[in-house]
C-alpha positions in Angstrom: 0.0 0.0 0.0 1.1 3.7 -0.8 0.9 6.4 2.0 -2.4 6.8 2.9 -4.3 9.8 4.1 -6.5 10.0 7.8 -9.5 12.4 8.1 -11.5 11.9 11.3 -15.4 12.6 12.0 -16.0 13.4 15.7 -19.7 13.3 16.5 -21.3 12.4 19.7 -21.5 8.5 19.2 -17.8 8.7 18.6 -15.1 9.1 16.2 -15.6 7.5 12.2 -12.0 7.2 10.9 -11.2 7.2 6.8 -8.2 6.1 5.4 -7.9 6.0 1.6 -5.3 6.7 -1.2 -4.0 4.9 -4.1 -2.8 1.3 -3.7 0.3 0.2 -5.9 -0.6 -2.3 -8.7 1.8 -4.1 -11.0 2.3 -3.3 -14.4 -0.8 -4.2 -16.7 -2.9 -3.9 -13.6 -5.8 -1.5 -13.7 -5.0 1.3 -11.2 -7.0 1.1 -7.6 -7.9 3.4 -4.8 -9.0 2.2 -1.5 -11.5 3.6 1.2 -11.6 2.2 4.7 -14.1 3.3 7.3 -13.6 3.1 11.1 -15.5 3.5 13.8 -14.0 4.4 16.8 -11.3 2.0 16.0 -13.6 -0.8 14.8 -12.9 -1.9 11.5 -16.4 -1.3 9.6 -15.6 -2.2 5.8 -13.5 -0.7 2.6 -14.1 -0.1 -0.8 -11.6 -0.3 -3.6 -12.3 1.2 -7.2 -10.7 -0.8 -9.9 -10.6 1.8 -13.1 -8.6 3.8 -15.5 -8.8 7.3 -14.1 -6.9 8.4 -17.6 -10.8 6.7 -19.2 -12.8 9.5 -17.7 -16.5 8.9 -18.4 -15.6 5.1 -18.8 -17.1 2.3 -15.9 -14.9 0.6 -13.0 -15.7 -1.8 -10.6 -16.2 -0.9 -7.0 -15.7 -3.7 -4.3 -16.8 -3.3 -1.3 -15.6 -5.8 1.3 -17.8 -5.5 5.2 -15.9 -6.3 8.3 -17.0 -9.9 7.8 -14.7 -10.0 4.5 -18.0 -10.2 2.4 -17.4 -9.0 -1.2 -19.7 -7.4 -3.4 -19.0 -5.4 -6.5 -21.0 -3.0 -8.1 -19.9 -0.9 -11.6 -19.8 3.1 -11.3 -18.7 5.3 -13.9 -15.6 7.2 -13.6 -16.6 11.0 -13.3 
């Protein structure tokens, strides 16, 4: 994984944590970018967008992955 950023959310339940950045792929690899969520240190879920951002307009596959390791994937378009 590349250097992530950290933004926290304090509310009054407690304190959501998002990590996300660019994760290093291989060569001939789609690029990916990752989203984790915390809460209060729990490990919630993440989501990470498989797609050309050089394609703009173009669909990618987002996977989003629970805190039980469950995978779904859904297509978005690139914006």
């Amino acid at each position: 994984m590349d250097e992530f950023k950290t933004h926290n959310i304090k509310t009054r339940f407690g304190t959501f944590t998002l990590e996300y950045g660019e994760c290093t792929t291989a060569p001939g690899y789609k690029p990916e970018y990752m989203v984790e969520l915390k809460f209060n240190d729990t490990y919630l879920g993440h989501t990470i967008i498989v797609g050309d951002p050089r394609d703009m307009g173009s669909e990618a596959i987002a996977k989003v992955f629970n805190n039980n390791q469950d995978r779904s994937e859904v297509s978005v378009r690139l914006a």
